[in-house]
C-alpha positions in Angstrom: -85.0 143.1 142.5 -84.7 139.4 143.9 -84.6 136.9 141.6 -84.1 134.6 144.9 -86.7 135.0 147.8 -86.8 133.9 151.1 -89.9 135.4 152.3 -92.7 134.2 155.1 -96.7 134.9 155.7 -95.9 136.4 159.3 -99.7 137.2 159.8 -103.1 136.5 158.2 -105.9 138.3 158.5 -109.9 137.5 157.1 -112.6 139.5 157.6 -116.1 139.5 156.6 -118.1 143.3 155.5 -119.9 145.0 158.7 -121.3 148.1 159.6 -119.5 150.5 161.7 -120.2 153.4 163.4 -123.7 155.0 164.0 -126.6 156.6 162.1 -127.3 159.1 165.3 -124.1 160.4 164.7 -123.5 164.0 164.3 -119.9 163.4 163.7 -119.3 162.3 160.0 -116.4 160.2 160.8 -118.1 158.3 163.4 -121.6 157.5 160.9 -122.5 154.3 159.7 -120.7 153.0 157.0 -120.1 149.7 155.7 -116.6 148.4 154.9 -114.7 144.8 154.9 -111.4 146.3 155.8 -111.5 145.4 159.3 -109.6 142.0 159.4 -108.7 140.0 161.8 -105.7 137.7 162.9 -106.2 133.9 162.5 -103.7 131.3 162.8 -105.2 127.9 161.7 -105.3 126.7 158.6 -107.5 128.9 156.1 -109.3 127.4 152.7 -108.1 129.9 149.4 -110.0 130.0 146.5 -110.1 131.6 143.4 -111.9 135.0 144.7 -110.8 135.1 148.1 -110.0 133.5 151.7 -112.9 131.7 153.4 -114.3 133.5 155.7 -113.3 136.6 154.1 -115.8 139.2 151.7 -115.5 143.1 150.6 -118.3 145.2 150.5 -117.4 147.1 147.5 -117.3 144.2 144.9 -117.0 147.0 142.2 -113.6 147.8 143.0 -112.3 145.3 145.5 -112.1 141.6 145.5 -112.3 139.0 142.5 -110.1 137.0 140.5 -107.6 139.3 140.1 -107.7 141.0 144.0 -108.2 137.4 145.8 -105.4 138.6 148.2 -104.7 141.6 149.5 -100.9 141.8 150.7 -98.7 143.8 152.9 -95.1 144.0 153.5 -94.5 144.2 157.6 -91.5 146.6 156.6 -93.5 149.3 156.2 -94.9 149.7 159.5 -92.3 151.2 161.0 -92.5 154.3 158.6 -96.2 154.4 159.1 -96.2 154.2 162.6 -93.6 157.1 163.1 -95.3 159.1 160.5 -98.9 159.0 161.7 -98.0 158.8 165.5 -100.9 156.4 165.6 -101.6 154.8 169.1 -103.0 151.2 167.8 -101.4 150.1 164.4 -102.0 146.3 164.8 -101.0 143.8 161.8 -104.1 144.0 159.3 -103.7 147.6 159.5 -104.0 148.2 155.6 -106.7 145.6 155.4 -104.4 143.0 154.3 -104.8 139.6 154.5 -101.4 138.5 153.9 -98.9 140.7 155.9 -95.4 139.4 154.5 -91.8 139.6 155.7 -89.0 139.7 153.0 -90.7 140.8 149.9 -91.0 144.4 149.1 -92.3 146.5 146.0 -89.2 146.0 144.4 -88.2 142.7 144.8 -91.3 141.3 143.3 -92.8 141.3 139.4 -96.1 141.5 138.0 -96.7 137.5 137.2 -94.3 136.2 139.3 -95.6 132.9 140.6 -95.4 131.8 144.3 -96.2 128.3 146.3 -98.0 129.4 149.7 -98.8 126.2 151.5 -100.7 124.1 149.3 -101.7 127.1 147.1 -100.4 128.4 144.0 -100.5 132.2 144.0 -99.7 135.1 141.2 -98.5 138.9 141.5 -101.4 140.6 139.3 -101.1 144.6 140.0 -100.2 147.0 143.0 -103.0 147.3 145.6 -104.5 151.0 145.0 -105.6 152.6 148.2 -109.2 154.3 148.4 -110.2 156.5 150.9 -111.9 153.9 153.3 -107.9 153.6 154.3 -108.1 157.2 155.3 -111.8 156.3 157.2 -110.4 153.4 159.0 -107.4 155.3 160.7 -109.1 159.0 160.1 -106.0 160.4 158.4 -107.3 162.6 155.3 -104.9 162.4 153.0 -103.7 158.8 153.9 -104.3 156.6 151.1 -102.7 159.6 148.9 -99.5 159.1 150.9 -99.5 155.9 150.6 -99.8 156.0 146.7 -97.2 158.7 146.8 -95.1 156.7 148.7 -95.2 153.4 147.0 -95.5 151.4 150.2 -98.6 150.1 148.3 -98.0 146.7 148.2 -100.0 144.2 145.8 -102.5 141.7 145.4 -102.3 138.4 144.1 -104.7 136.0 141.9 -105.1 132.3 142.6 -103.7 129.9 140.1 -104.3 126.7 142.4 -106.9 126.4 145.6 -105.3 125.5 149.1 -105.2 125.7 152.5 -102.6 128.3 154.0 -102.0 130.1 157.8 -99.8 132.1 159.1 -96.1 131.2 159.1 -96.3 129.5 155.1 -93.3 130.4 153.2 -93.6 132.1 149.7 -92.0 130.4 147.3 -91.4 132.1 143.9 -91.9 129.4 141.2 -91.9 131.3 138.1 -90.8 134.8 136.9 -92.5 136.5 133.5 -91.6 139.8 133.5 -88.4 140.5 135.4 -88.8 144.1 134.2 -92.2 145.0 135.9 -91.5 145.6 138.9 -94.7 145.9 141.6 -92.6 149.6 142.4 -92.1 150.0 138.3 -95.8 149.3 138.0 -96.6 151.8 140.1 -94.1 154.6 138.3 -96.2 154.3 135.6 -99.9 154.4 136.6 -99.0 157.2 139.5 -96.5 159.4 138.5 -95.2 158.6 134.7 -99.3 159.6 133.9 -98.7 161.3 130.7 -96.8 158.7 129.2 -98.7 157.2 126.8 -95.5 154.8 125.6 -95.0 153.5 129.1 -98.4 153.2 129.5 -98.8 150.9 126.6 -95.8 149.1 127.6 -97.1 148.3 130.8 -100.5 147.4 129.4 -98.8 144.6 127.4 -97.6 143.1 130.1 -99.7 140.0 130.1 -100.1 138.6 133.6 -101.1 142.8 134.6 -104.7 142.8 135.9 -107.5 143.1 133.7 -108.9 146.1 135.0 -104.8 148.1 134.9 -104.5 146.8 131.3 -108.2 148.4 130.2 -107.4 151.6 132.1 -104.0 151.8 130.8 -105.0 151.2 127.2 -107.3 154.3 127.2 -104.5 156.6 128.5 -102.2 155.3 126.1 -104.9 156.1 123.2 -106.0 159.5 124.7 -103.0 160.7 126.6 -105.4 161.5 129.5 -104.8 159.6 133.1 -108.1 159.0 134.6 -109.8 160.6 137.9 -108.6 159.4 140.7 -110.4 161.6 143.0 -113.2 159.3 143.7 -110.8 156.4 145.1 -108.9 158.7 147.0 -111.5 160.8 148.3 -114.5 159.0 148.4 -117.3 160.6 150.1 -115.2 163.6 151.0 -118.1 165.5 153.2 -116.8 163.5 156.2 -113.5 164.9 155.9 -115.0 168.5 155.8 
């Protein structure tokens, strides 16, 4: 872990929710669905407020977006794995629908609460991003977003603590550190693989900067012993798969 960071915005991405694909369809894969994953590069400067990026939306605001999901971020270094592991022609930056892609930060370098300066914003690690199947959609790779949990090559998303404008090429400059043993990669342990834990569950559900909507889930599997089903997020609509 890096208690020292020298780490850069390479890319940023915004993107607003659309319709793809097409109701005449017979192809499942290729119907019309509706998704804000698709982002797209911009370099000028780019308002951040307390939700999200202007010019930027989800269309699940159930499970995506909000205080605690305002950015969605994305270490650069993991492209290389992906790329030789899914042999994918096109795998531009934005390719996890990230808005920040990042150079110099990984999973384990960084802590849940740990508070960076990004151009004139003040920003805040609040949980591990958790891929859903529209990850899988988007690149048509079934089991992708279960790799990617399995993987830890997750990254995070941050809150916003102070409104600003950013672009592409900001540093990220950690500012604060409140829980140098909670890890982003530690985090995950503990919600995807250390699931009938109900100690470290607790543990990691009093850790106060931790997302709301972490903290609430693991505070039931701490009381009941019983992870929750995750087969919705990863799967979603599965019949287009079949």
């Amino acid at each position: 872990m890096k208690d020292t960071v020298n780490a850069t915005v390479i890319s940023l991405q915004i993107g607003l929710p659309r319709t793809v694909g097409s109701t005449e369809s017979t192809d499942p894969l290729d119907q019309a669905w509706t998704t804000g994953f698709f982002k797209e590069p911009t370099s000028g400067l780019i308002w951040l407020g307390l939700t999200n990026l202007k010019g930027d939306g989800q269309a699940d605001l159930v499970n995506h977006g909000g205080p605690d999901k305002a950015v969605n971020v994305y270490p650069i270094e993991h492209y290389p794995y992906w790329e030789q592991a899914l042999i994918l022609p096109e795998f531009p930056l934005g390719a996890f629908g990230e808005n920040f892609t990042t150079q110099g930060l990984l999973e384990s370098d960084l802590c849940i609460g740990d508070v960076f300066a990004v151009g004139e914003s003040l920003v805040q690690v609040s949980q591990p991003r958790q891929p859903c199947w529209k990850l899988a959609r988007r690149w048509r790779v079934n089991d992708l977003a279960l790799r990617v949990q399995e993987t830890g090559r997750t990254g995070w998303y941050f809150r916003v603590l102070k409104q600003g404008y950013v672009q592409s090429g900001n540093r990220l400059v950690l500012l604060e550190r409140h829980h140098p043993n909670w890890t982003v990669s530690a985090a995950n342990e503990v919600m995807h693989h250390q699931i009938y834990d109900r100690k470290a569950a607790q543990e990691l559900a009093d850790c106060t900067y931790l997302s709301t909507r972490w903290r609430e889930k693991l505070k039931r599997r701490a009381v009941s012993g019983i992870p929750e089903n995750i087969a919705a997020r990863l799967d979603g609509p599965r019949k287009v798969f079949d």
